[in-house]
N, CA, C and O of each residue as an XYZ file, in Angstrom:
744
protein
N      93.474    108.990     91.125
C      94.702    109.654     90.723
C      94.523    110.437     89.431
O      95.434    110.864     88.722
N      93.442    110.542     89.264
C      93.061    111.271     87.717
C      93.349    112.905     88.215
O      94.547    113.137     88.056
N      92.846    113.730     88.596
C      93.353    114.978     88.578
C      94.882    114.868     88.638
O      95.543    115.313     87.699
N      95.583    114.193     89.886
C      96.700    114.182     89.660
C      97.922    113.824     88.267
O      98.989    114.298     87.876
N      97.240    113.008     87.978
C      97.222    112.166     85.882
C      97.637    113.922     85.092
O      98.618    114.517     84.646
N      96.259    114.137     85.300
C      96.241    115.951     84.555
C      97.385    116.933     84.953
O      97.989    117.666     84.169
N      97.537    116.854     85.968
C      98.159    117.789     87.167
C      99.708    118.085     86.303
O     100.283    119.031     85.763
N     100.032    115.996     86.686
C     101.528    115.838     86.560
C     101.719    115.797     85.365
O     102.815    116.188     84.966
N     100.707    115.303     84.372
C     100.816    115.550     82.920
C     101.862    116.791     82.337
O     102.983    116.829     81.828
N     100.694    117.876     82.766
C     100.630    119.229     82.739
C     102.137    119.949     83.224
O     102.741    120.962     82.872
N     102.324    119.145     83.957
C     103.639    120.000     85.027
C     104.836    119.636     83.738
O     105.590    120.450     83.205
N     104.705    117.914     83.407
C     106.143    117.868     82.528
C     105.302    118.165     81.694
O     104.448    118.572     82.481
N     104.872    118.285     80.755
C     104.624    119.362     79.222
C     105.212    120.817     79.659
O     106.216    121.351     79.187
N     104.503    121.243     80.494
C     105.105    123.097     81.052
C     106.573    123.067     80.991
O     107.179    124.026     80.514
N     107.197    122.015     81.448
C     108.660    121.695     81.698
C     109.376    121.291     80.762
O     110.601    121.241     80.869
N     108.678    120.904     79.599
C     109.229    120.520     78.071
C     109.733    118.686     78.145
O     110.706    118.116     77.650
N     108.905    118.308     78.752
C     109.512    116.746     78.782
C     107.999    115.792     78.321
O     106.783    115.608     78.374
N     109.170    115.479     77.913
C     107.816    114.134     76.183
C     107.150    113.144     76.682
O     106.337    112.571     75.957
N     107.349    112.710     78.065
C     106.703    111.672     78.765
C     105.011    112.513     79.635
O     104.862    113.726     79.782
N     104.284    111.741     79.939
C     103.160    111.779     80.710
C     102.970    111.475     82.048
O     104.022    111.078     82.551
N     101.784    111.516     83.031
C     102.077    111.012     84.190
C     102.299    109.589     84.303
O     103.056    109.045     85.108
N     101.426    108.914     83.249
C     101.517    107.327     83.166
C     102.749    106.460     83.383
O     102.990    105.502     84.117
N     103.438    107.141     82.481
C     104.575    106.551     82.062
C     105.538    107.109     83.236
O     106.580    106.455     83.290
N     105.486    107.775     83.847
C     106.521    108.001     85.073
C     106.031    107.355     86.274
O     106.866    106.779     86.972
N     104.860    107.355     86.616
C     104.307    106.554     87.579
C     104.606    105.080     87.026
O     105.025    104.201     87.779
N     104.413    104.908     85.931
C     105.028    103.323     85.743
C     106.232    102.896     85.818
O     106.541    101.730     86.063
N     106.972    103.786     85.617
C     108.774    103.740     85.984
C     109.102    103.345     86.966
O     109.905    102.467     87.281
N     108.210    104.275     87.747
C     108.452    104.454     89.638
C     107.655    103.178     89.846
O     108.170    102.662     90.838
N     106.675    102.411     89.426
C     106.594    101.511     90.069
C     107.058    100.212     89.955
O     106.836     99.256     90.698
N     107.881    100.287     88.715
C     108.715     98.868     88.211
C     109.614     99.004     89.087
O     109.570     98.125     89.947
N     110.729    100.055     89.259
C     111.484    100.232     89.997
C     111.633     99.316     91.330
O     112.515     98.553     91.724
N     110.040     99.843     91.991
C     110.138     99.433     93.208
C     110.043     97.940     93.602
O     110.424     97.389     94.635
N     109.178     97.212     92.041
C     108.242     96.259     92.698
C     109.573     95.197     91.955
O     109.589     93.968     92.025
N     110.799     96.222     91.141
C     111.939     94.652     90.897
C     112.868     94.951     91.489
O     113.989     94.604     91.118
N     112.588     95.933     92.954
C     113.440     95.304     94.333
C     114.314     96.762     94.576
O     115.468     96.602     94.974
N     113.883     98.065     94.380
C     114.564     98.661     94.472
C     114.307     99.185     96.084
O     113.196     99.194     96.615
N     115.409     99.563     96.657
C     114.661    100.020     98.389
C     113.951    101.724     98.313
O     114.120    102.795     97.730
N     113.115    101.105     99.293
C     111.985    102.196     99.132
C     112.750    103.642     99.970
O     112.097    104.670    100.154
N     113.915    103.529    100.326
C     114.499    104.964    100.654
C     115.567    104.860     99.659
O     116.485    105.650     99.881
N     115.684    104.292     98.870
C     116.446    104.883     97.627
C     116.561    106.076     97.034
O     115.656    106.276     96.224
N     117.523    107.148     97.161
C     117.199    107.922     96.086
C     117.190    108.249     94.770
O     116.518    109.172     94.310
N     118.019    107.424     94.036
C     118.984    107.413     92.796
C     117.517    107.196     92.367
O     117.600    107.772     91.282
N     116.337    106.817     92.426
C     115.093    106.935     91.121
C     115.066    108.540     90.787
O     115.221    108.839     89.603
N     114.931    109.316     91.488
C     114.853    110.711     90.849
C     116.022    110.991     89.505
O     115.686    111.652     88.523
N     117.468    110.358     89.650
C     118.370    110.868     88.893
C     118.020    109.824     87.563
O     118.287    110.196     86.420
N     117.411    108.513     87.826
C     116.600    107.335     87.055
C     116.094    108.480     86.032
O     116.532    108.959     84.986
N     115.133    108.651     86.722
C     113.884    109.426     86.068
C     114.632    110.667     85.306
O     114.068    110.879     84.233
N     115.556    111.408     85.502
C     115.630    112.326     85.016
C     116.842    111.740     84.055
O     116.862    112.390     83.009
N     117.708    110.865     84.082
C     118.417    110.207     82.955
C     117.317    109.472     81.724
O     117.582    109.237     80.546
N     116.496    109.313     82.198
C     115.781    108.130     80.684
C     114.565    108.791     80.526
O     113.967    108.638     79.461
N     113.930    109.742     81.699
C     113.262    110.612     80.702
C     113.158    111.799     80.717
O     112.058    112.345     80.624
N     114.341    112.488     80.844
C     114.850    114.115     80.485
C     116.235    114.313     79.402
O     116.882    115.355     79.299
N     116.426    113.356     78.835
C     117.563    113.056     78.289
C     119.060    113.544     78.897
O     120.091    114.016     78.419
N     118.398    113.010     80.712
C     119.912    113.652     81.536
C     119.917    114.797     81.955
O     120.844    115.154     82.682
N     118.889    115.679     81.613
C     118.868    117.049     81.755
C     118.263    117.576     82.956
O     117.143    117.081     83.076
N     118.688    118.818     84.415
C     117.968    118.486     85.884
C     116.557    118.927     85.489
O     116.263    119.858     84.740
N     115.530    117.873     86.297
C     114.594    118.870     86.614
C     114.351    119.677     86.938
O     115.078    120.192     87.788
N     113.355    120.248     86.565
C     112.496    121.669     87.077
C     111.883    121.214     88.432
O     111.339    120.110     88.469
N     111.926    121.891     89.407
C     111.878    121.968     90.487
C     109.919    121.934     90.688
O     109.271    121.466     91.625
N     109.543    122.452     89.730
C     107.746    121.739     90.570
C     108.197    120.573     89.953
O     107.589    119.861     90.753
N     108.949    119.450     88.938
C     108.360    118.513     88.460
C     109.196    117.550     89.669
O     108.769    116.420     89.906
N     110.389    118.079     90.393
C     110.724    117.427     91.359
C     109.779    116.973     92.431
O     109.320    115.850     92.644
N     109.566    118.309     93.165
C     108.393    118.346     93.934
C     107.289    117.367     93.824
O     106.873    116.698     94.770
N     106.781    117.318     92.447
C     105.266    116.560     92.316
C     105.957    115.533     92.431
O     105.791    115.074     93.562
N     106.851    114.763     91.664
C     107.537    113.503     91.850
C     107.666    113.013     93.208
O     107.260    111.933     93.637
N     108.299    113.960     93.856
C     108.482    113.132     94.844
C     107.346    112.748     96.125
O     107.370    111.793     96.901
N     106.178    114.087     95.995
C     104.991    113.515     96.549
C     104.568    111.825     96.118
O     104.355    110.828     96.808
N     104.572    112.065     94.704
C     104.400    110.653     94.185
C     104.711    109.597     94.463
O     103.886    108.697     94.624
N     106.255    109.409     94.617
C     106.841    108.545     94.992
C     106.693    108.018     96.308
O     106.665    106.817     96.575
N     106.607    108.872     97.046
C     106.030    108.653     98.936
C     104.799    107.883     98.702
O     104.707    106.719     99.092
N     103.492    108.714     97.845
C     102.446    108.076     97.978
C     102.131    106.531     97.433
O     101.307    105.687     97.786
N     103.080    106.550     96.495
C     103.409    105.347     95.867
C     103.663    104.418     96.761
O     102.826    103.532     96.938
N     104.928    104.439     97.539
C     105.477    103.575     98.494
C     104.767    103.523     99.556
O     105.472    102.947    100.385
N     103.570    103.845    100.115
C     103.009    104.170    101.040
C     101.612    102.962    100.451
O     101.073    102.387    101.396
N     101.137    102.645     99.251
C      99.949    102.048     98.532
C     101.096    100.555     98.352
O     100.910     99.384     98.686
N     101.836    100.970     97.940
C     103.016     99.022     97.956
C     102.844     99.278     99.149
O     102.096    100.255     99.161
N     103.106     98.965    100.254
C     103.314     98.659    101.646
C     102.143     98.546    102.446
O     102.253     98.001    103.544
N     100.911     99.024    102.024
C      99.726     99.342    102.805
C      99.234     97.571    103.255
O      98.743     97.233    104.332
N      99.555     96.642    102.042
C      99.420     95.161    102.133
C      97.368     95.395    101.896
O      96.792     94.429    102.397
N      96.798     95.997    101.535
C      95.347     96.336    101.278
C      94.821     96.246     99.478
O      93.711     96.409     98.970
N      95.817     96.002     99.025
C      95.956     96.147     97.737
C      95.710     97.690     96.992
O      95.156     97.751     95.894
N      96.179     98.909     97.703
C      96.046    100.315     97.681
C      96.577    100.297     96.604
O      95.448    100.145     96.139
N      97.253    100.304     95.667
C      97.457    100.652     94.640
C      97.588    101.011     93.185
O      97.843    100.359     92.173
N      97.278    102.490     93.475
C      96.246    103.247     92.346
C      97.269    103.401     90.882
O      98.228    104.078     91.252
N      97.362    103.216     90.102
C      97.787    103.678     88.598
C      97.402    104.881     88.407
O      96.201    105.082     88.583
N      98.057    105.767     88.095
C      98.226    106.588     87.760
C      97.753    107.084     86.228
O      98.604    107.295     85.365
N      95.963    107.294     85.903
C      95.613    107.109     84.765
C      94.258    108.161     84.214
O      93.301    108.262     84.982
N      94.238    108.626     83.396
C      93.315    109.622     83.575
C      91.641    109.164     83.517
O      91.118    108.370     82.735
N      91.085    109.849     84.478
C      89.826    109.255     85.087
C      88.577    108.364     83.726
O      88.696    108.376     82.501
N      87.948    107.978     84.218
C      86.638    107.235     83.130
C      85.813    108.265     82.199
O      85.128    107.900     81.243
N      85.980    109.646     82.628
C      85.224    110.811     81.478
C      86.322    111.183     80.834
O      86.254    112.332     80.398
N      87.672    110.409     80.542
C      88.252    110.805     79.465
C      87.829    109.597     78.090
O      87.188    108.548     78.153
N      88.492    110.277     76.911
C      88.150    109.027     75.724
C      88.976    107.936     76.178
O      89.967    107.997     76.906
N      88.151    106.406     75.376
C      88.571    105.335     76.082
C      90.027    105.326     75.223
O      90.916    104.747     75.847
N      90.431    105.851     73.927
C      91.866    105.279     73.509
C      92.516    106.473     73.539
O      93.162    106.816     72.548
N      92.443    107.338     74.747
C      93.479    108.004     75.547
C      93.611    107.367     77.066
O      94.710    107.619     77.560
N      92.847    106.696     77.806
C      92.707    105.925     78.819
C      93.539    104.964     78.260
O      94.414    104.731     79.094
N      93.779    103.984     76.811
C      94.124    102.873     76.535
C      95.634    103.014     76.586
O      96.498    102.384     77.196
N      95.683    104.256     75.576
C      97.007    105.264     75.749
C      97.826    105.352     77.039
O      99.045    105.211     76.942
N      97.533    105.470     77.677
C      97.936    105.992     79.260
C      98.410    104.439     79.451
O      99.584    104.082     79.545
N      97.251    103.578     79.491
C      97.838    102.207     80.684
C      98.643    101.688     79.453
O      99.563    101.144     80.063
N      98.891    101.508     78.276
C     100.357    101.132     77.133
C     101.507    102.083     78.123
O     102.497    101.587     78.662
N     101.181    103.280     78.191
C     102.229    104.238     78.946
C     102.895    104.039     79.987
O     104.054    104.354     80.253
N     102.006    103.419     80.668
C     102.125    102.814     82.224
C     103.054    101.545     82.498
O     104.005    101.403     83.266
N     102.335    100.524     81.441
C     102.955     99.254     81.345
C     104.746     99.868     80.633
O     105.779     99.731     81.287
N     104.703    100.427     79.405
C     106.018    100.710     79.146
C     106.836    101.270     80.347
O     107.938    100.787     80.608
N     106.514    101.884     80.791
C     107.317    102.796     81.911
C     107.430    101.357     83.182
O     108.507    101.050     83.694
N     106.414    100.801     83.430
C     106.893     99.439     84.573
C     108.081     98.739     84.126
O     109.219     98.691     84.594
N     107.509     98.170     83.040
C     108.788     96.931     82.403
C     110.119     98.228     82.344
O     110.954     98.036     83.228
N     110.325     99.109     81.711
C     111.679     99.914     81.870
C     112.235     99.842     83.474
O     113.225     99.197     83.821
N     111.490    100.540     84.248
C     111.531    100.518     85.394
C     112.072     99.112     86.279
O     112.922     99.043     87.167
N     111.561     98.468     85.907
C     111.446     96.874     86.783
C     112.853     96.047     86.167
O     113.618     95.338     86.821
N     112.917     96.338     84.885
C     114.642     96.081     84.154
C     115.688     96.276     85.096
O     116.555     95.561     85.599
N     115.323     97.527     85.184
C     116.294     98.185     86.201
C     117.344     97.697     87.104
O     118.563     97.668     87.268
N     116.038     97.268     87.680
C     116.386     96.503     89.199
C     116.268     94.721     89.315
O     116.677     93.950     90.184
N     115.481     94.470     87.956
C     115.370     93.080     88.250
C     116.108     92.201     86.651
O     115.279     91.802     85.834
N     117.313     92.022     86.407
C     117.141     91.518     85.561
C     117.559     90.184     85.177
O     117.911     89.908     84.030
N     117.501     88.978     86.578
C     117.396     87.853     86.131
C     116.118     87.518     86.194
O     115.773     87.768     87.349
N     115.023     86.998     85.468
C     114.041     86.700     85.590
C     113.841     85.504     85.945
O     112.731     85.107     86.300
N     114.946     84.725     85.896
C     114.742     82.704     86.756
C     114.418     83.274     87.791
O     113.223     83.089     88.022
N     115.025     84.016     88.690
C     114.562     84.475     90.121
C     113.413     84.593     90.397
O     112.890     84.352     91.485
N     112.864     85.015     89.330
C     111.220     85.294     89.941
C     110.151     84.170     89.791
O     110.506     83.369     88.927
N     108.835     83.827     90.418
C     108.371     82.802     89.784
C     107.141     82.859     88.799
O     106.562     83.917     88.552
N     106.730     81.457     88.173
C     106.027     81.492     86.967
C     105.305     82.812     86.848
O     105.449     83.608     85.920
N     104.273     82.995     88.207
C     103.558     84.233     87.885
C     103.377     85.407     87.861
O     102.416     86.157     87.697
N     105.434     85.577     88.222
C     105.708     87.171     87.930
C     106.169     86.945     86.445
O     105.997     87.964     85.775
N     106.799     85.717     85.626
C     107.238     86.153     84.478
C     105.874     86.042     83.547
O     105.792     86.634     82.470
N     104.675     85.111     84.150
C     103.775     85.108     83.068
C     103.160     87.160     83.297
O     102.680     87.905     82.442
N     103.354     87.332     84.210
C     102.694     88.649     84.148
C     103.647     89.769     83.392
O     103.400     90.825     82.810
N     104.660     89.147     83.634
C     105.797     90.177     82.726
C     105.563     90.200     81.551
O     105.502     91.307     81.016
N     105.331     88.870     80.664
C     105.023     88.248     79.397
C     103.703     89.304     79.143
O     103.674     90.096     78.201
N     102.660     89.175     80.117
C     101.560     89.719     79.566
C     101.349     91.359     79.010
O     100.649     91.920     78.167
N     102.740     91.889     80.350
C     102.750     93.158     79.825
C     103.115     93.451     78.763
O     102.414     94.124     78.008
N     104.144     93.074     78.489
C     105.061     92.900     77.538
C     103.934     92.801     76.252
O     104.234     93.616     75.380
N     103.048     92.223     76.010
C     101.484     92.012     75.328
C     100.933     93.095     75.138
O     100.848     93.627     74.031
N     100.324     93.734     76.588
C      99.578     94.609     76.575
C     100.315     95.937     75.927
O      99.749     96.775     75.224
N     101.973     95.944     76.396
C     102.601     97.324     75.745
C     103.021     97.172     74.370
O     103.895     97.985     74.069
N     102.833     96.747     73.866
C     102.643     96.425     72.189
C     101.320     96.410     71.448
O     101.325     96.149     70.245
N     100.356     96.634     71.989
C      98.914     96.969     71.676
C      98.797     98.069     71.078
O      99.279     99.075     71.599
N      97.973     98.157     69.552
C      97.955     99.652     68.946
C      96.832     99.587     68.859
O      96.418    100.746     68.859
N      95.392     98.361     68.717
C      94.688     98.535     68.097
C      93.821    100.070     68.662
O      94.015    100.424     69.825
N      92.934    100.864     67.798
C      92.104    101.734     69.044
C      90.866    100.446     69.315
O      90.676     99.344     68.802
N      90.218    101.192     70.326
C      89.178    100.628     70.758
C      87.674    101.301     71.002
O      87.319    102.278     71.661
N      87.061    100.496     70.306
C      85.529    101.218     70.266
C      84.807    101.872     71.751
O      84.776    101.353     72.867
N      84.227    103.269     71.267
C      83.745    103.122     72.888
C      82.213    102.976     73.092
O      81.292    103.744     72.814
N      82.228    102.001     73.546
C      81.251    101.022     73.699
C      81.297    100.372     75.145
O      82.303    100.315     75.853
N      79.753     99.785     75.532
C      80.182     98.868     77.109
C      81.205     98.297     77.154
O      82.094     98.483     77.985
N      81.206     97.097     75.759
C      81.971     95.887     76.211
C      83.858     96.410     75.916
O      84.708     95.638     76.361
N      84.263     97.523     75.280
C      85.321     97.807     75.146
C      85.635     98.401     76.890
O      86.598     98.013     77.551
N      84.485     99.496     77.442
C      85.087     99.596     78.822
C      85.389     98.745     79.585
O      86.335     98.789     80.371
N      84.218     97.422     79.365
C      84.593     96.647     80.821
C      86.071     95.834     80.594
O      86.838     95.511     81.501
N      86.301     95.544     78.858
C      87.939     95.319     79.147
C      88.589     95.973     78.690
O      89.436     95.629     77.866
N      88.411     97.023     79.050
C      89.790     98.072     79.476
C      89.981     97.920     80.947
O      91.105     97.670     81.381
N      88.618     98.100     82.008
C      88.608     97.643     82.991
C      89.231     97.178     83.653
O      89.772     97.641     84.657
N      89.291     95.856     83.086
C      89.732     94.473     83.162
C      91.267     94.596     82.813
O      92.043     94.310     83.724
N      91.585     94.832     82.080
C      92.985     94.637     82.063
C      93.812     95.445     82.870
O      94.894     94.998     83.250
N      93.260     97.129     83.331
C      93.633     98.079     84.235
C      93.968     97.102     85.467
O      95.068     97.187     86.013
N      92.948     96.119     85.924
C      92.625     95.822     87.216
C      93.839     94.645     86.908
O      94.857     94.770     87.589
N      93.804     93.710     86.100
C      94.982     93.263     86.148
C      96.372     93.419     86.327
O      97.045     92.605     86.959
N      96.808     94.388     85.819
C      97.727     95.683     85.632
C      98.276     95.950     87.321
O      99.386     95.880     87.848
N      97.065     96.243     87.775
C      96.891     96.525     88.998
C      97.800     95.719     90.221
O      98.703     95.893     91.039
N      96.963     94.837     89.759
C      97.005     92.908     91.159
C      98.388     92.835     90.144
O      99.308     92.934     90.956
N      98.987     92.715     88.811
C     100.116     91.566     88.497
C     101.021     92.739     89.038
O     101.674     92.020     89.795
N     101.494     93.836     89.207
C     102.510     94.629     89.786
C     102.601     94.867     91.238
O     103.554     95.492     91.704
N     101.365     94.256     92.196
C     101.426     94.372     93.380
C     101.880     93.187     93.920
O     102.508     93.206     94.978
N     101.551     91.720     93.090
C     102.414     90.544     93.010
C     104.165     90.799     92.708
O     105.064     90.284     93.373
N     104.333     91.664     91.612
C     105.889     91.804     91.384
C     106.650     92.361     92.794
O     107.719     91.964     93.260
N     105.631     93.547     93.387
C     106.688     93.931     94.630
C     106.087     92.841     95.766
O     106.952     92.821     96.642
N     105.203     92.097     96.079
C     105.023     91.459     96.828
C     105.860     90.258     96.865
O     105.760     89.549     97.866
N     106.710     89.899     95.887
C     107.576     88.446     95.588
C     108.796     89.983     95.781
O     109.395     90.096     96.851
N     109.004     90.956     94.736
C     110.247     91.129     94.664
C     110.909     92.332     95.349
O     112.103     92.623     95.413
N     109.677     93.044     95.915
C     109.989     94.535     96.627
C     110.599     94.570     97.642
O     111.045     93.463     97.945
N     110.773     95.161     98.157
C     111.955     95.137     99.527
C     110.174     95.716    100.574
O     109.186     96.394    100.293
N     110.721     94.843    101.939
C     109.599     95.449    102.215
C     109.975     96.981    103.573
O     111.072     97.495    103.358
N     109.448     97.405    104.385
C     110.028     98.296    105.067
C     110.794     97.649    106.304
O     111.570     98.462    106.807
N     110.790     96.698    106.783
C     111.906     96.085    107.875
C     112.989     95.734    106.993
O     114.057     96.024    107.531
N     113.193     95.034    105.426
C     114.266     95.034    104.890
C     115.002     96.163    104.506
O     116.233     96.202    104.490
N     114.286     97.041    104.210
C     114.571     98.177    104.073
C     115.674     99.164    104.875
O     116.760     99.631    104.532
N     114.823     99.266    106.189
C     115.426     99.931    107.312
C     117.201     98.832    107.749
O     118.213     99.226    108.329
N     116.924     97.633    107.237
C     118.125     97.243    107.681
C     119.452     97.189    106.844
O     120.602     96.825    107.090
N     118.603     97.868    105.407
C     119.774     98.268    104.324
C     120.655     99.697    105.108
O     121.832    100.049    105.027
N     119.620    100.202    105.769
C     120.490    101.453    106.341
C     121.487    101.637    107.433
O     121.384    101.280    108.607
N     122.581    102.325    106.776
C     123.787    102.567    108.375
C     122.949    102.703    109.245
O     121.865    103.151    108.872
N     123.119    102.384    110.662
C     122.911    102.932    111.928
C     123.992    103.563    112.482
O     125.167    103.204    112.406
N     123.507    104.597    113.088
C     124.350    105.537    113.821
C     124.713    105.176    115.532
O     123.903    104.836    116.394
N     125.755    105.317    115.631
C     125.678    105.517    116.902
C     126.324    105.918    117.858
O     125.818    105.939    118.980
């Protein structure tokens, strides 16, 4: 998802909006994984209330979004553990990579508020993973770039990874719940 990282970066800067791809891909995926239904639309007006200060999008940043969001919901549901973060590739510097997944994690926990906010509901190892983010998005130190700083950056990416595919796997709606949130016609 790294060109795309650049892509969507690029699209909201052109568009004058202060957020990154990280941090919107992390929105969109708290959203989903603290139970929001995956034909929901109200995340676009989400997204453009908390990070456009309310103001409509620009129509490519719609567009890219909402590719996103499909592909998104398409990596939760795959049950393969498909799902990519949204982060700029390994030939960028490591404390703009570090940058990005703080970005990511902030934008989940906002996101995942959203939709989830009794946390008794969930169990130990969605709140210990909540806790952890909550850790990781308060992190300033930089980090040397060096082996042992990549392999845990790595490491915590990959965590990042598995503890938000656990959040929609306990709390996501899956696509048969989904379809039965919807009117039928007839």
């Amino acid at each position: 998802m790294s060109t795309e990282f650049d892509s969507l970066t690029q699209c909201l800067a052109d568009n004058e909006m202060v957020v990154d791809g990280a941090e919107i891909h992390g929105m969109m995926c708290g959203m989903l994984c603290g139970g929001m239904s995956l034909s929901e639309q109200q995340w676009l007006v989400i997204l453009q209330d908390t990070m456009n200060q309310g103001q409509p999008l620009a129509e490519p940043v719609v567009s890219q979004l909402q590719n996103l969001f499909n592909e998104t919901c398409q990596q939760l549901v795959d049950g393969q553990f498909a799902l990519r973060l949204m982060l700029p590739d390994d030939s960028q510097p490591i404390n703009d990579r570090g940058l990005a997944l703080i970005n990511w994690v902030q934008g989940f926990m906002a996101g995942f508020g959203l939709y989830q906010q009794k946390l008794s509901n969930c169990s130990d190892d969605v709140r210990e993973a909540l806790q952890d983010f909550s850790d990781i998005a308060r992190m300033e130190e930089p980090m040397n770039d060096d082996e042992e700083s990549e392999q845990a950056l790595h490491e915590v990416v990959e965590y990042v990874r598995i503890s938000a595919l656990l959040c929609f796997n306990e709390l996501g709606q899956s696509l048969l719940e989904d379809q039965q949130d919807s009117p039928s016609v007839h």
